[in-house]
C-alpha positions in Angstrom: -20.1 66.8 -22.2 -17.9 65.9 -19.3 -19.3 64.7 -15.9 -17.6 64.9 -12.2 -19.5 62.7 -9.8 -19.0 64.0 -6.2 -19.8 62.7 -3.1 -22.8 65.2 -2.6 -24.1 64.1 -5.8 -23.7 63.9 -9.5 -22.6 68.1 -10.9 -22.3 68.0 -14.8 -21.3 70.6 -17.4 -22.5 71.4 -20.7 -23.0 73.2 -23.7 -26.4 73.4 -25.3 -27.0 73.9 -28.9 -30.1 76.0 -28.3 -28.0 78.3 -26.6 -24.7 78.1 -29.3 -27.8 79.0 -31.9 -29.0 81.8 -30.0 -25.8 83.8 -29.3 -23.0 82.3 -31.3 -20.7 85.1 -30.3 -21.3 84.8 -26.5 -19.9 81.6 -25.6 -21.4 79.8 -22.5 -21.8 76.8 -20.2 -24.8 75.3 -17.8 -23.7 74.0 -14.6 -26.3 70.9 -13.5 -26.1 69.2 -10.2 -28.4 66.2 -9.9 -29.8 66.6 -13.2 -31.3 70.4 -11.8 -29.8 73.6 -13.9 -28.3 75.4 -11.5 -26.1 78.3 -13.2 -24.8 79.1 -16.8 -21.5 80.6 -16.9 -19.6 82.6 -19.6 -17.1 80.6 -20.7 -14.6 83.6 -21.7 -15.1 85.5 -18.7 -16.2 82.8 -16.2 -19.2 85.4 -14.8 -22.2 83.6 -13.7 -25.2 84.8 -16.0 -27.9 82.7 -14.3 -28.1 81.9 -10.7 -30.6 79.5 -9.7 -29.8 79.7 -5.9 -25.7 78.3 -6.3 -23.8 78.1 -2.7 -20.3 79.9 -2.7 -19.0 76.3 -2.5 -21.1 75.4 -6.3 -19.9 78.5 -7.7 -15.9 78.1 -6.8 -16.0 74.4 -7.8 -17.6 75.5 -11.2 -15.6 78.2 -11.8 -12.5 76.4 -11.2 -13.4 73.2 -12.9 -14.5 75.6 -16.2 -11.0 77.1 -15.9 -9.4 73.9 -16.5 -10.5 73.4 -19.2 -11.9 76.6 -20.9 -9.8 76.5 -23.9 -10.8 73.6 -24.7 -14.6 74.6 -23.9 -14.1 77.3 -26.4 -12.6 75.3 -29.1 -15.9 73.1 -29.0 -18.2 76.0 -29.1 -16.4 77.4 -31.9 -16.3 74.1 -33.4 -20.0 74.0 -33.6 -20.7 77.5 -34.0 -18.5 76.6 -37.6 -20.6 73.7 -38.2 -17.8 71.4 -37.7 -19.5 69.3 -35.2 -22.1 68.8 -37.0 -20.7 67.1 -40.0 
């Protein structure tokens, strides 16, 4: 899980095993901002699948902070799709 405090408040990113157990083949990520779910993104694709009311500027920063890292986002999603991360 990997957190970016802001100065508007805390946004935090994350992958949930619910979801990894539901669709193993469509990888994602939920996008929280003071501890409210406020989109989920596809992590290949970086197209918002739920909206709960993001501004432009929630979106961008979201987008671009998954880009960063979205290899390595996959690689954990794989990893527990595999089981890996559970052992």
């Amino acid at each position: 899980m990997r957190k970016i405090v802001g100065t508007f408040g805390e946004w935090r990113l994350s992958m949930d095993k619910e979801d990894i157990k539901k669709n193993p083949d469509k990888p994602q990520i939920r996008f929280y901002d003071d501890g409210e779910l406020i989109g989920i993104f596809d992590l290949k694709t970086l197209n918002i699948l739920y909206d709960n009311e993001m501004s432009i500027y929630d979106i961008k920063f979201a987008k671009k902070t998954i880009g960063r890292n979205q290899d390595n986002y996959l690689e954990t999603w794989q990893d527990y799709v595999s089981g890996v991360a559970h052992a």
